[in-house]
C-alpha positions in Angstrom: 95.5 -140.0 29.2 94.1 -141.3 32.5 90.1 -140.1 33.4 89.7 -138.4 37.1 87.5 -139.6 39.2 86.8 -137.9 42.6 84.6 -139.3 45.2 83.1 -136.4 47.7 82.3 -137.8 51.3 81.3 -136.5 54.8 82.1 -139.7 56.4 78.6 -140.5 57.1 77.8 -144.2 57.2 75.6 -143.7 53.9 78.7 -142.4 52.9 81.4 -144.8 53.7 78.8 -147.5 51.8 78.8 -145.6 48.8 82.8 -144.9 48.7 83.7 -148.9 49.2 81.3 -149.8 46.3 82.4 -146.8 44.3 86.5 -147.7 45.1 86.0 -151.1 44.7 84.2 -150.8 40.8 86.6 -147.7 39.2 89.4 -149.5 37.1 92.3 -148.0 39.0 94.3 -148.7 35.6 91.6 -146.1 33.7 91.0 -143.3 36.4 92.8 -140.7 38.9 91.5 -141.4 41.9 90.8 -139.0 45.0 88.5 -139.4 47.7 87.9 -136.0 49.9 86.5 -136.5 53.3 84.4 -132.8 52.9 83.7 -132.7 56.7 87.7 -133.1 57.3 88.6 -131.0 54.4 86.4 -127.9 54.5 88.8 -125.9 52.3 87.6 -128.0 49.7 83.9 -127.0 49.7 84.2 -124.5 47.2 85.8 -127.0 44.8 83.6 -129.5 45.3 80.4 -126.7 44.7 82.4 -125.3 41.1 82.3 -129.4 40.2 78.5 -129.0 40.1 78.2 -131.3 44.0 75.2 -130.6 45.6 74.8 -133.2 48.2 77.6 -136.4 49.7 77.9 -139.0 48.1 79.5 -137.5 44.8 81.1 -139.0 42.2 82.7 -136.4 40.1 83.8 -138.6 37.3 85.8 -136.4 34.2 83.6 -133.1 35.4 80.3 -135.1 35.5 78.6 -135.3 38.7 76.8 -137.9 39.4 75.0 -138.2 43.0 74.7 -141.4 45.2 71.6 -141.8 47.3 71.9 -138.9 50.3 73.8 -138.3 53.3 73.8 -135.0 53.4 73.9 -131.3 51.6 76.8 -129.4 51.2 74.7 -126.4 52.9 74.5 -128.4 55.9 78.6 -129.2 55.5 78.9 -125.5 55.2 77.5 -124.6 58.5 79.4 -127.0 60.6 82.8 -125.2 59.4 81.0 -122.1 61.6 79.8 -124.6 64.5 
């Protein structure tokens, strides 16, 4: 069975660093990979909040989170959706 792996962005340029590293490391042949831009994809907040994401980058790897330096909160990513 292939692992998930799902990388949580806002398209920030800490971001975009993190997600080329990240992409360029996972062994496409072991994981499911998604990458979801969260400032283009609001509806997915809530998702990315119930995976345990608390800031961008994320790396939600098989339902652990792990965080990858900061580019921003998902609070802040929640008010722009109201902006």
């Amino acid at each position: 069975m292939m692992k998930t792996a799902i990388f949580y962005h806002a398209g920030c340029p800490v971001c975009l660093s993190a997600k080329q590293q990240v992409l360029d490391a996972l062994d496409k042949n072991q994981f499911a990979i998604s990458v979801i831009h969260l400032g283009e994809n609001i509806s997915t907040l809530a998702d990315a909040q119930l995976a345990g994401v608390k800031s961008v980058p994320a790396l939600v790897l098989d339902g652990s989170v792990f965080h990858i330096n900061f580019g921003a909160a998902l609070e802040d990513l929640k008010g722009e959706q109201h902006a």
